[in-house]
C-alpha positions in Angstrom: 0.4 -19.9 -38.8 2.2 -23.4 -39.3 4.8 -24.4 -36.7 8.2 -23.2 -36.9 9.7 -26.7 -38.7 12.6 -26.3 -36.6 11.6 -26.0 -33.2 9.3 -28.9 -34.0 12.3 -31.1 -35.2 14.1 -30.6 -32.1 11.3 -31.2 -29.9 10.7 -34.2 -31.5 14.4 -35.1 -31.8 14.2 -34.6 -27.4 11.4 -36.5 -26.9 12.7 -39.2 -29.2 15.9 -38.9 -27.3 14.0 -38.9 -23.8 14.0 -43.1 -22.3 10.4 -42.2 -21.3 9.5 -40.9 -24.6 8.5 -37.7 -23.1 10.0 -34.2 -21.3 9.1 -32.2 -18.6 6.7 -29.2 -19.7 9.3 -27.2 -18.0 12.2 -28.3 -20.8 9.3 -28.0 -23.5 9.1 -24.4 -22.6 12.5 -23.9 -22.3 13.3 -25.3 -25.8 9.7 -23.3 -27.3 10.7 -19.9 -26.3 14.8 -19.9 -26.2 16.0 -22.4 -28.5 18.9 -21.0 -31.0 17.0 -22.5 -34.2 13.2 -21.9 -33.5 12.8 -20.5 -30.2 10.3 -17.4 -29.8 12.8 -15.1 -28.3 15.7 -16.3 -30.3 14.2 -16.3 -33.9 11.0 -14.2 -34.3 11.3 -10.7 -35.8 8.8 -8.8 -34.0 7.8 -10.0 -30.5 7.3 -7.0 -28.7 5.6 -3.9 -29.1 2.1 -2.3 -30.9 3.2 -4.7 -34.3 4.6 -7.5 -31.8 2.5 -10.0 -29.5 2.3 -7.8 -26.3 3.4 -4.5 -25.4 5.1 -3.7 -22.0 5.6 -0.4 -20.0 8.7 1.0 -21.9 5.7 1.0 -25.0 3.9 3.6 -23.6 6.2 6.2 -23.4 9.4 7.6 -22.0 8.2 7.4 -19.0 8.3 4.0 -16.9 11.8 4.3 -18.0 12.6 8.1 -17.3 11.0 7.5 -13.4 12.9 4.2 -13.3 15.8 6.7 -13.4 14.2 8.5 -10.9 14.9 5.8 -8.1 18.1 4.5 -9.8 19.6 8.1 -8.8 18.3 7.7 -5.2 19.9 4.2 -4.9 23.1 5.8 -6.4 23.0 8.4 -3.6 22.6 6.0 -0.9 25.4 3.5 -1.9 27.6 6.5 -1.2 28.3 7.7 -4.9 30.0 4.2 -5.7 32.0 4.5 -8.9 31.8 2.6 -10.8 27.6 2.2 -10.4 26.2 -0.7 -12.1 22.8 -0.9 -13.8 22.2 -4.6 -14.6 18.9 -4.8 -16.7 18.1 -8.6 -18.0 16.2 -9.2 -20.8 16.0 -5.8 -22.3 13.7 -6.5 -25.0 14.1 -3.6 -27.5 16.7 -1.7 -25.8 13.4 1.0 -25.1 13.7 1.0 -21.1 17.6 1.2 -21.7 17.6 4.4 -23.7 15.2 5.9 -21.3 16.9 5.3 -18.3 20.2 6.5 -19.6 18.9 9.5 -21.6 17.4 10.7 -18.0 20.1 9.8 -16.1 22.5 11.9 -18.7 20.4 14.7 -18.7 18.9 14.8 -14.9 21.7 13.3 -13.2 24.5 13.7 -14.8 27.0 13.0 -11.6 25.5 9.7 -11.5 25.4 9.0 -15.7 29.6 9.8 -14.8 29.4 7.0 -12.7 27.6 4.6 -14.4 28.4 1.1 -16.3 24.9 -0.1 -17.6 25.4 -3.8 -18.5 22.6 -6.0 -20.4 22.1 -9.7 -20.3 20.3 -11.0 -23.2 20.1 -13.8 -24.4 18.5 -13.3 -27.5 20.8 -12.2 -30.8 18.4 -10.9 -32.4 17.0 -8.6 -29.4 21.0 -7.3 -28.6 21.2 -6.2 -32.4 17.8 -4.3 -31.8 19.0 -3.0 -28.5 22.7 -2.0 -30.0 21.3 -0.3 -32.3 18.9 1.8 -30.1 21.7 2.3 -27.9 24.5 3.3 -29.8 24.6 6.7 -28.9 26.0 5.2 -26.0 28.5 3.1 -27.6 31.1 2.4 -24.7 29.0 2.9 -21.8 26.6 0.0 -22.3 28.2 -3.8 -22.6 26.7 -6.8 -22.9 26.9 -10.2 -21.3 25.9 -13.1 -20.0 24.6 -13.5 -16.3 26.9 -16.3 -15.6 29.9 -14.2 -17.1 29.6 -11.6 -14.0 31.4 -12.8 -11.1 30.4 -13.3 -7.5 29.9 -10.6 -5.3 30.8 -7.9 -8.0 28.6 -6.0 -8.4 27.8 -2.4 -6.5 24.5 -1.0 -7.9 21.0 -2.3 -9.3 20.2 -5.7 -10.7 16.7 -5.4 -12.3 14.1 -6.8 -14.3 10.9 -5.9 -16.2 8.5 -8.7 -17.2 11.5 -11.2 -17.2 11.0 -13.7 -14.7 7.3 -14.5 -16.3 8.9 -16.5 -19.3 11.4 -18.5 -17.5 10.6 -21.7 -17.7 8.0 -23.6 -15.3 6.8 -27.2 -14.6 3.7 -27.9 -14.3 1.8 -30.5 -11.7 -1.8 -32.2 -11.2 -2.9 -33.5 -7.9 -4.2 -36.5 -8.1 -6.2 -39.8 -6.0 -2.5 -41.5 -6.6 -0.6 -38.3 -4.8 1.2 -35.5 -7.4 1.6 -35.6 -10.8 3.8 -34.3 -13.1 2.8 -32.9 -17.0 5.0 -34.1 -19.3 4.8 -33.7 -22.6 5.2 -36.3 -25.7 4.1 -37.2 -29.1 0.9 -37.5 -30.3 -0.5 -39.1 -33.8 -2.9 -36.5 -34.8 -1.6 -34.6 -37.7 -2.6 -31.1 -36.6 -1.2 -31.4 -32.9 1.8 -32.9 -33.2 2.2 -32.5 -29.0 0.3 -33.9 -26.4 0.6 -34.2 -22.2 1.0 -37.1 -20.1 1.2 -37.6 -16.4 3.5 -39.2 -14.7 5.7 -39.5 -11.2 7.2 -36.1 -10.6 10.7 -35.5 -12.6 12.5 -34.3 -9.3 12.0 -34.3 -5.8 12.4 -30.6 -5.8 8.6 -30.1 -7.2 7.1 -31.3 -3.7 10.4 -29.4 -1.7 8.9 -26.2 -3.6 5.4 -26.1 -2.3 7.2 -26.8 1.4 9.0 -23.9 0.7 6.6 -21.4 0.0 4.6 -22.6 2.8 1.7 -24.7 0.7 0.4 -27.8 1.5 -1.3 -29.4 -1.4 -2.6 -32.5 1.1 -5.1 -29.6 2.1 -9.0 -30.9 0.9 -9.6 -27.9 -1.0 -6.7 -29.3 -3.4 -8.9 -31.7 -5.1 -8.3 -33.7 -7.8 -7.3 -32.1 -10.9 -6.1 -29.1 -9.7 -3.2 -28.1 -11.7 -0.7 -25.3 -10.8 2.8 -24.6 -12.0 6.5 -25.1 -9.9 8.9 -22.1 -10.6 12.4 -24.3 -10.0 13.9 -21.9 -12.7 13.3 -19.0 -10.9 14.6 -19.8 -8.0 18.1 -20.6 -9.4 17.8 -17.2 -11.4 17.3 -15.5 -8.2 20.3 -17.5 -6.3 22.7 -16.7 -9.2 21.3 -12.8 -8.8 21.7 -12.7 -5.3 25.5 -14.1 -5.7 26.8 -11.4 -8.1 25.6 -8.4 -5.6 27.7 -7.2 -3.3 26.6 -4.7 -2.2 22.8 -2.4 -3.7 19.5 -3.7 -5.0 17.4 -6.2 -6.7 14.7 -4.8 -8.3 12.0 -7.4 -9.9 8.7 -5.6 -11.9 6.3 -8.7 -13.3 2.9 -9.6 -13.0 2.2 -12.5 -9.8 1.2 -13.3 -6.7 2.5 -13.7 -3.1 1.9 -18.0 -2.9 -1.6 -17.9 -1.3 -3.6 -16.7 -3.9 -1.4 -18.1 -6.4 -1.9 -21.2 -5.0 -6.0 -20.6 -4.2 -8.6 -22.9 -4.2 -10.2 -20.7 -7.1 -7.0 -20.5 -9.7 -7.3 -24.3 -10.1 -6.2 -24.5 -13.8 -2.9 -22.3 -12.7 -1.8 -19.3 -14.8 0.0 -20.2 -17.7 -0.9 -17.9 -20.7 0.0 -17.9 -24.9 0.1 -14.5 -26.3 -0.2 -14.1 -29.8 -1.0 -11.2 -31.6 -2.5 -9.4 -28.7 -4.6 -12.2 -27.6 -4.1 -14.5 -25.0 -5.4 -18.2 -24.8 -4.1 -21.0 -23.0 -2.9 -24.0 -25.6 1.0 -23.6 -25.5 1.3 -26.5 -27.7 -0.2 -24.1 -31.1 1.4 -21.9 -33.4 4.9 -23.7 -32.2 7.9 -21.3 -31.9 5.2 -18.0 -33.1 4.0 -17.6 -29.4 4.6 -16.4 -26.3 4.3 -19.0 -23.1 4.5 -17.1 -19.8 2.8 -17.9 -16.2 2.8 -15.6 -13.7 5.7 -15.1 -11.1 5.6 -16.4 -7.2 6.5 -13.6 -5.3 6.8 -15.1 -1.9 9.4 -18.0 -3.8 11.3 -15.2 -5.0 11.6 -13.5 -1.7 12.1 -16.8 0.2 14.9 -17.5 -2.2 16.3 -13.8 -1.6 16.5 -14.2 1.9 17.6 -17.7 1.6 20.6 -16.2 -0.2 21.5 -13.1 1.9 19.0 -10.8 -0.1 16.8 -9.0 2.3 13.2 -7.7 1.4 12.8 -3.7 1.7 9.5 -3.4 -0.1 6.4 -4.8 -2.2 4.2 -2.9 -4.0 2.2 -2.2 -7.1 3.8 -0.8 -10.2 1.0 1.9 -9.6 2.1 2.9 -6.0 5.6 2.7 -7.2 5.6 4.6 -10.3 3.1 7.6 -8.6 5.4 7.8 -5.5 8.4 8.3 -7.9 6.3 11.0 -9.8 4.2 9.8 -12.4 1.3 12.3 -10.7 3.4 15.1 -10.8 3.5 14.5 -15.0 -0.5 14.1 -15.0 -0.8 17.2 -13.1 1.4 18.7 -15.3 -0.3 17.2 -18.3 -4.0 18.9 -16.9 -2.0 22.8 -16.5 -1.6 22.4 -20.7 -3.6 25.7 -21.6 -2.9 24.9 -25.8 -5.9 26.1 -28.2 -4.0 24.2 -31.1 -5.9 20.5 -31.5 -2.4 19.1 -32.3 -1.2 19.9 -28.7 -4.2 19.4 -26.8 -4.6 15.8 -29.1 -0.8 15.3 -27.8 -1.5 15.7 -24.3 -4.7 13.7 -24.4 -2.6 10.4 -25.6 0.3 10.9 -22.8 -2.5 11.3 -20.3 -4.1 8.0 -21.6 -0.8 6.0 -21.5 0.3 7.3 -18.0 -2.7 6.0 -16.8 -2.4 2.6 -18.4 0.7 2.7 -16.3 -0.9 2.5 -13.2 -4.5 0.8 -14.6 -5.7 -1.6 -11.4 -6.8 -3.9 -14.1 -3.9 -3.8 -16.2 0.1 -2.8 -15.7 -0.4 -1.0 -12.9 -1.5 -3.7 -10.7 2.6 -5.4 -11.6 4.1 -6.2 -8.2 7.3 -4.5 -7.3 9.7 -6.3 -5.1 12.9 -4.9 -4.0 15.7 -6.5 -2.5 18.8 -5.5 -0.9 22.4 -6.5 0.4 24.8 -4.9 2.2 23.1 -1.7 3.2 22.7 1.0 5.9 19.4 1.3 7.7 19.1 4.5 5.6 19.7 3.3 2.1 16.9 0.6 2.8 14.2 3.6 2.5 13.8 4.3 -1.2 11.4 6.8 -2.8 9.6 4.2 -4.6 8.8 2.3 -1.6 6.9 5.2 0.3 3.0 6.3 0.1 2.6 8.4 -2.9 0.7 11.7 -2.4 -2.8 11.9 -3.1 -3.9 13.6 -6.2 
């Protein structure tokens, strides 16, 4: 597929504009995926999903979304019955965890649906008309807005994410004889790669605060030359602004990453920046220009650092697996293997939930996601949540 014309004009436009004649990958990535005229999440029709580029949880079923609920009802409980509760899910994609979570909470909880104000940040148009649409037999409890719009220390509830904090943007660094480097990217002659990288003197002494911060030190031998790795600046600032608009509940963060010390191994040397593009993943983020996705994984020990940094304190990390069993997922496959049907429709049915309940919690797959939760403001009892304990044994 040809580059979107328009994302390629701007970039060109920014490099053009750029003294150096380049950009940090990190703006590059930024423009790629969330620019108004060409981004990937702004202006591509299908992203998501079986018919998309990738699928997520909320694809497999009703329930990641329906056990989500699950612990959203505990946390509600523990916060005293606040009312109003806020759920504060960013980047929603279709709208599919949304429905879930509400339709649950509705019909399992209802004292806590009373209760509720379940706000969306989104920055894509194109993803809130998919999501209002899914949604709008909630019309009037669900509003959206922008992160930035919510003020400081407002909100009593949940501030969570699914797969959200992989596709903020990163920068990306080489170590080299000279000391660290920074990728930039800049123009290039050849007619079918119209992008190419250049090194240069990092953009901001932030890059080298960073691996200070997560407790790395690149001057160690096994660092060689060449080894390349990515800075997560943007997430940290996500993280600050998230801590600031909670007064008083959770953040809850589900993405695929590491704590820093086997992001940052001797063996990941090439970092873990990944294109996904109809279902297959590769590593070039400069093809198929505004038709891809560009994610790396998440830092977990930056985000908790950063939590903690910002009044946030750390009540659990775990896998999606652990977390997703211990709310009840093994209570559905148990229930799933009682189905006595003698019709093949039922029994064909039960077969396919089974099989997507246990991609939910696939080692290899989504259910080795990491599962960080983060609090403010709570009792020692509201710090235990059902999600955080040992599941039982099937």
């Amino acid at each position: 597929m040809p580059h979107n014309v328009d994302l390629l004009k701007v970039l060109r436009d920014r490099i053009h504009q750029s003294p150096q004649g380049r950009i940090p990958f990190a703006e590059f990535m930024e423009l790629a995926l969330y620019h108004p005229q060409g981004g990937y999440y702004t202006t591509k029709d299908a992203i998501l999903g079986f018919e998309g580029d990738f699928v997520t949880s909320a694809h497999l079923g009703h329930d990641f979304g329906e056990l989500l609920a699950v612990q959203f009802a505990e946390m509600w409980e523990h916060l005293g019955r606040p009312q109003p509760f806020a759920l504060v899910e960013m980047g929603a994609g279709q709208g599919l965890v949304a429905a879930d979570v509400l339709g649950a909470l509705q019909n399992h909880f209802p004292d806590c649906f009373a209760a509720l104000s379940y706000q969306i940040v989104e920055k894509s148009d194109q993803l809130r008309a998919a999501q209002e649409q899914r949604l709008s037999s909630w019309a009037g409890r669900v509003t959206w807005l922008a992160l930035e719009a919510i003020a400081d220390d407002s909100i009593t509830g949940c501030l969570f994410s699914n797969e959200l904090v992989d596709a903020l943007p990163v920068h990306q660094i080489v170590t080299t004889e000279a000391g660290l480097q920074e990728v930039y990217v800049t123009l290039s002659e050849a007619p079918n790669s119209p992008l190419q990288e250049v090194l240069a003197a990092p953009s901001s002494p932030q890059l080298a605060d960073y691996f200070t911060f997560v407790g790395i030190d690149l001057a160690d031998p096994q660092y060689a030359p060449g080894y390349r790795s990515e800075v997560h600046l943007a997430a940290l600032g996500w993280m600050k602004t998230v801590a600031a608009r909670l007064h008083r509940g959770y953040v809850l963060t589900i993405d695929y990453g590491y704590p820093a010390s086997r992001y940052y191994s001797r063996g990941r040397s090439q970092g873990t920046l990944q294109c996904y593009y109809h279902h297959a993943h590769h590593d070039n983020p400069y093809s198929h220009l505004g038709h891809q996705d560009i994610t790396a994984h998440v830092n977990f020990t930056a985000l908790e650092r950063q939590g903690a940094a910002c009044g946030l304190e750390t009540l659990g990390v775990t896998q999606q697996a652990m977390f997703l069993m211990a709310l009840g997922l093994g209570d559905r496959l148990a229930a799933l293997g009682q189905i006595q049907a003698r019709d093949p429709a039922t029994v064909n049915l039960a077969i396919q939930r089974r099989d997507r309940l246990h991609q939910l919690i696939n080692p290899m797959g989504l259910g080795n996601f990491v599962v960080l939760v983060q609090g403010k403001g709570l009792t020692s009892a509201a710090k235990t949540l059902k999600g955080l304990t040992v599941p039982p044994l099937m």
